[in-house]
VEXKOL-870666 format. One record per residue: residue number from 1; x, y, z of N, C-alpha, C in turn. Coordinates in steps of 0.05 Angstrom, whole numbers. Each point is the difference from the previous one (the first is absolute). Example, Ala and Ser with C-alpha at 12.3 -4.5 7.8 and 13.67 -1.06 7.14 Angstrom:
<rs>
+-----+--------+--------+--------+--------+--------+--------+--------+--------+--------+
:   n :    nxx :    nyy :    nzz :   caxx :   cayy :   cazz :    cxx :    cyy :    czz :
+-----+--------+--------+--------+--------+--------+--------+--------+--------+--------+
:   1 :    264 :   -114 :    156 :    -18 :     24 :      0 :     18 :     24 :      0 :
:   2 :     -7 :     21 :    -14 :     16 :     24 :      1 :    -15 :     22 :     14 :
+-----+--------+--------+--------+--------+--------+--------+--------+--------+--------+
</rs>
This chain:
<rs>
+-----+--------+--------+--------+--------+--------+--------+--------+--------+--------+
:   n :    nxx :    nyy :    nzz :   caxx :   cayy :   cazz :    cxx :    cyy :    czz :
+-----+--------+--------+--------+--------+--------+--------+--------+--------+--------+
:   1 :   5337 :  -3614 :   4434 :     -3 :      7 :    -28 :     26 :     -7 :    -15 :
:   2 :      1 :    -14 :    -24 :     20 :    -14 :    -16 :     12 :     27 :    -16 :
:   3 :     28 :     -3 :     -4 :     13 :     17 :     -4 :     -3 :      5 :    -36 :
:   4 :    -14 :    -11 :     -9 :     -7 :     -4 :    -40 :    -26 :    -10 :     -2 :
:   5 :    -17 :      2 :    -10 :    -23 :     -6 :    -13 :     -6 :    -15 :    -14 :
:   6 :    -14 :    -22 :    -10 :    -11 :    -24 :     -8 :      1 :      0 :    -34 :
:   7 :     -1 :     32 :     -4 :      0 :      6 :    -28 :     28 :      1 :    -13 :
:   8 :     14 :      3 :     19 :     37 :      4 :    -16 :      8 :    -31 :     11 :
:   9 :    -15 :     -9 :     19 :     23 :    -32 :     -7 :    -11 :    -21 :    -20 :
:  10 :    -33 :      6 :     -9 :    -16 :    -18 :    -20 :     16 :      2 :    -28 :
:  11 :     14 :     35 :      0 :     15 :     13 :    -26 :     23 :    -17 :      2 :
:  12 :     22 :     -6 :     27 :     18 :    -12 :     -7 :     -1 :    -28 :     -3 :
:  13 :    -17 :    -16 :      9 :    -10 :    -28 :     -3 :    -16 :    -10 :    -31 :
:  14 :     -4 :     34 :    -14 :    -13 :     -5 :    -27 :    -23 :    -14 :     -5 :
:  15 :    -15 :     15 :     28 :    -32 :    -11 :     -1 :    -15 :     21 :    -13 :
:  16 :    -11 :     -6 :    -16 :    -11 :     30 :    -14 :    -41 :      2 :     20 :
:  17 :    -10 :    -27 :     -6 :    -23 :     14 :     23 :      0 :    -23 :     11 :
:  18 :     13 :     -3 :     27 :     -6 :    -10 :     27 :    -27 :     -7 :      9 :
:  19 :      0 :    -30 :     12 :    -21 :     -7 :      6 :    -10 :     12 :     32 :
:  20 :    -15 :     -5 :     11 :     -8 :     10 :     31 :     12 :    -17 :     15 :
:  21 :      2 :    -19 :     -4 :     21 :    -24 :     10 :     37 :     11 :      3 :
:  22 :      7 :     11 :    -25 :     19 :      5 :     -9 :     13 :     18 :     15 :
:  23 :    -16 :     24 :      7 :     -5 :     21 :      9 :      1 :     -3 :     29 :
:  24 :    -14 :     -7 :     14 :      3 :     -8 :     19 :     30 :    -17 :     12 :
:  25 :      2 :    -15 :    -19 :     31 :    -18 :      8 :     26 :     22 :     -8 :
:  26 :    -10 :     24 :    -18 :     27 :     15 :     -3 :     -3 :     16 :     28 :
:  27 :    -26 :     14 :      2 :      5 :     10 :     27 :     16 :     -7 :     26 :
:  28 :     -5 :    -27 :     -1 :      6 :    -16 :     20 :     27 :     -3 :      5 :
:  29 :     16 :      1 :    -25 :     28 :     -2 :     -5 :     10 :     28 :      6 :
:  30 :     -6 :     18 :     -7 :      1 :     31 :      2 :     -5 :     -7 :     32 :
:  31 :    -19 :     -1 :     10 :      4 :      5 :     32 :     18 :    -18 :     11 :
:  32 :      8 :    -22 :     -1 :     21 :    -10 :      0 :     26 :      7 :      3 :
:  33 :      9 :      9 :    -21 :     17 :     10 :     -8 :     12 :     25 :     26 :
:  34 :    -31 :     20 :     -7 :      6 :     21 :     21 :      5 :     -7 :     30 :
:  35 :    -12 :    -23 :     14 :      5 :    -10 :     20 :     28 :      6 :      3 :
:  36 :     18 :    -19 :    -14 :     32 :     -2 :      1 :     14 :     17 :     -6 :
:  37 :    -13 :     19 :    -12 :     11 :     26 :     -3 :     11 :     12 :     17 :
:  38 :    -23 :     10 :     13 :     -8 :     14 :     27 :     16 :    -14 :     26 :
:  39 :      4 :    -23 :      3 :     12 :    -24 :     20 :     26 :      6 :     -2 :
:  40 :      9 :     -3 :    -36 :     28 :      7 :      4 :     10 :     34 :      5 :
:  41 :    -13 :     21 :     -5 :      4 :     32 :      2 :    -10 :      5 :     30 :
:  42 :     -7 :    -16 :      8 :     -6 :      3 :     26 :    -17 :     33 :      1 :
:  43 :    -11 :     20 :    -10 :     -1 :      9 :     -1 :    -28 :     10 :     30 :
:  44 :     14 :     22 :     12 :    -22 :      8 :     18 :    -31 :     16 :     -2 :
:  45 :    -14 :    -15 :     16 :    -30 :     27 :    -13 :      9 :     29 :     -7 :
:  46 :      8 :      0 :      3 :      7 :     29 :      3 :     14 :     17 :    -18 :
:  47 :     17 :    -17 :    -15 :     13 :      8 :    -20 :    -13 :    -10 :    -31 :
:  48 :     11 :     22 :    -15 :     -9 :      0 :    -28 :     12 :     -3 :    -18 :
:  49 :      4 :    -17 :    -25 :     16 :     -4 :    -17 :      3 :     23 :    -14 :
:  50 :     27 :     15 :     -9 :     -5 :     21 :    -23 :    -11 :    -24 :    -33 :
:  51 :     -2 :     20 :     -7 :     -2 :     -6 :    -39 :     16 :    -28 :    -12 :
:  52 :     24 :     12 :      9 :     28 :    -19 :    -10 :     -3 :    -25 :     17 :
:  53 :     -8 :      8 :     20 :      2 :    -32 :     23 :    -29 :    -17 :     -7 :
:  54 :    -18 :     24 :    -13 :    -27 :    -26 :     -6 :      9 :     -5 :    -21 :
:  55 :     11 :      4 :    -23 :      8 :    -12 :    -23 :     16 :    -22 :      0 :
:  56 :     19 :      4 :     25 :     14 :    -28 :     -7 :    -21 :    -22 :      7 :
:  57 :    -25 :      8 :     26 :    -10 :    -17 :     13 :    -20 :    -13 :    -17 :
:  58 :    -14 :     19 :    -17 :    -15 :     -5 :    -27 :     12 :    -23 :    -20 :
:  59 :     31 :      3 :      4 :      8 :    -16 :    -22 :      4 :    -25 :     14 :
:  60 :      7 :     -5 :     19 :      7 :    -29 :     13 :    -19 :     -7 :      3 :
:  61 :    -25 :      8 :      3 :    -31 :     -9 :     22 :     -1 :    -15 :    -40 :
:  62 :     -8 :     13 :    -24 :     -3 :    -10 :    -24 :     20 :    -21 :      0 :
:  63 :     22 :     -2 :      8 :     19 :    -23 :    -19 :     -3 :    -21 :     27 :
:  64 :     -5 :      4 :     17 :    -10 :    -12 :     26 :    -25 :    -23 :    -11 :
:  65 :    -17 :     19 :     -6 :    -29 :    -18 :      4 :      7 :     -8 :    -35 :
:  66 :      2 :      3 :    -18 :      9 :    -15 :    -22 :      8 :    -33 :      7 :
:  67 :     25 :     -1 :     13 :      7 :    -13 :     17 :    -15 :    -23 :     11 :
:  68 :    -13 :     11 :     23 :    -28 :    -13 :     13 :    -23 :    -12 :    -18 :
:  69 :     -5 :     17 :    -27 :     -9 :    -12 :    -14 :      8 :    -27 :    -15 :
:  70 :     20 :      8 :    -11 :     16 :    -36 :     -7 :     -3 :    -16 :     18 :
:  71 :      9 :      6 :     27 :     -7 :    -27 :     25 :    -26 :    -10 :      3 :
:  72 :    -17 :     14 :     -7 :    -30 :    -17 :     10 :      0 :    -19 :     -8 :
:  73 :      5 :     -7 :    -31 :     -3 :    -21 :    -17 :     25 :    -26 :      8 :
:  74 :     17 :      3 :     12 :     33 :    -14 :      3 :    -15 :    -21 :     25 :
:  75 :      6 :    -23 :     -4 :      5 :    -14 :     25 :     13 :     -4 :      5 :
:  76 :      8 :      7 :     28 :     27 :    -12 :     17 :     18 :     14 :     -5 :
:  77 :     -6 :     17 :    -12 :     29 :     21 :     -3 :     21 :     -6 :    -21 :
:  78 :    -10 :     -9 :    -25 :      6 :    -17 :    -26 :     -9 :      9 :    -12 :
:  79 :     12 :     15 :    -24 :    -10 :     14 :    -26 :     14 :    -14 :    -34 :
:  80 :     -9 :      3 :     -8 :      2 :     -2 :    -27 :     -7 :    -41 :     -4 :
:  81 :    -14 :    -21 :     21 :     -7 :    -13 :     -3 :    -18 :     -5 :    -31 :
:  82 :     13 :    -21 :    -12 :     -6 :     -4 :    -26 :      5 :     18 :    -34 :
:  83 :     11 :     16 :     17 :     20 :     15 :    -16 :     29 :     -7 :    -18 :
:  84 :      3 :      5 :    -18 :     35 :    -10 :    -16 :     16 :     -4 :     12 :
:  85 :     -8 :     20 :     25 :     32 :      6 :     13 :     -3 :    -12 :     24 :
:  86 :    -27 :    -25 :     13 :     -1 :     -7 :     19 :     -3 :     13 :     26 :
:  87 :     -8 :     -1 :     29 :     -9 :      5 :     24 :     31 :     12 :      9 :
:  88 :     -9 :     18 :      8 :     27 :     12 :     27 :    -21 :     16 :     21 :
:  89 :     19 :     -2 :     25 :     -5 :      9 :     26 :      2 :     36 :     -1 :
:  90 :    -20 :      1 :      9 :      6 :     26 :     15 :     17 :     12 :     23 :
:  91 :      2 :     25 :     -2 :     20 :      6 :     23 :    -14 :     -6 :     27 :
:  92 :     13 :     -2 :     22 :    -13 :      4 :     16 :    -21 :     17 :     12 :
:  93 :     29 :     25 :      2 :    -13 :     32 :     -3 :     -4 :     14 :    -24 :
:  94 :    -22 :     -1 :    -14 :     -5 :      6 :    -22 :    -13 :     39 :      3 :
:  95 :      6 :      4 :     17 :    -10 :     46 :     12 :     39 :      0 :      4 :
:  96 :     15 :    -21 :      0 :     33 :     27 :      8 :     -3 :     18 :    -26 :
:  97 :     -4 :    -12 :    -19 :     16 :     22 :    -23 :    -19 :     35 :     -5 :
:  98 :    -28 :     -8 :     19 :    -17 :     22 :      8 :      8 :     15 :     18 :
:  99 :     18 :    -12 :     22 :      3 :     14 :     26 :     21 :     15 :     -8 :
: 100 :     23 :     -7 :    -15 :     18 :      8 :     -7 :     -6 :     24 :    -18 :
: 101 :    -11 :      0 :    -27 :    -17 :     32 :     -2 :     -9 :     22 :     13 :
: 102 :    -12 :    -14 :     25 :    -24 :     14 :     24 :     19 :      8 :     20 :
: 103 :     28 :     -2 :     -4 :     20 :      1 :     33 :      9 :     37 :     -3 :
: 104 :    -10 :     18 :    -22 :      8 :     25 :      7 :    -32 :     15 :     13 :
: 105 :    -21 :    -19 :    -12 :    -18 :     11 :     24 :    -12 :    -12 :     23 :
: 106 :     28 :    -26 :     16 :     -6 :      0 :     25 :     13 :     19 :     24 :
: 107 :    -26 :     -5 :     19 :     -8 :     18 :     14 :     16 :    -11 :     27 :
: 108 :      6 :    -19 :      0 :     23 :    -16 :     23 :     10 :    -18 :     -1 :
: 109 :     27 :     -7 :      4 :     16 :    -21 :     -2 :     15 :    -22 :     25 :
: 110 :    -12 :    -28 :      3 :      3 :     -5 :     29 :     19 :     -6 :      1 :
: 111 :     18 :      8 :     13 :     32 :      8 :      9 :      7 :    -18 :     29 :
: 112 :     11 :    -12 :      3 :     12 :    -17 :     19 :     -6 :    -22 :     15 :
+-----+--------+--------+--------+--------+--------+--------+--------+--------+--------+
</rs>
């Protein structure tokens, strides 16, 4: 289950009514998103996020799949193609600046 709902990232994408298509592809990004979430917090079955730790996770899983959303459309990892300001590359690792948010609620750090 994705850490934000289809209805708060359509609000930040400024889709006012979403197609079923649409909908579906935000989900998709939303689970997405949570995937790497969870990968990077390592977090065990067992344990439960408090309030404060789903909030941050709420907020990265949104600026996350936002994100994901811009890429569907990009080929090759090239944005602003045909744009004023011309094509540039993407980062490689385009989730550090997520993990780096997410690193007070990981759950282990591999050490040596």
């Amino acid at each position: 289950m994705a850490y934000a709902e289809a209805t708060e990232l359509a609000r930040i994408l400024k889709i006012r009514t979403p197609s079923t298509d649409q909908t579906n592809a935000m989900e998709r990004c939303l689970d997405a998103a949570t995937v790497e979430i969870d990968a990077e917090i390592d977090l065990p079955a067992d344990v439960v996020l408090d309030s404060g730790q789903t909030a941050v996770a709420e907020q990265v899983c949104l600026q996350r799949a936002a994100e994901l959303w811009a890429l569907q459309e990009v080929p090759l990892g090239f944005v602003g193609i045909g744009s004023d300001f011309g094509a540039s590359r993407l980062a490689a690792d385009s989730f550090r600046k997520y993990a780096i948010t997410l690193s007070p609620l990981k759950q282990g750090w591999p050490f040596g």
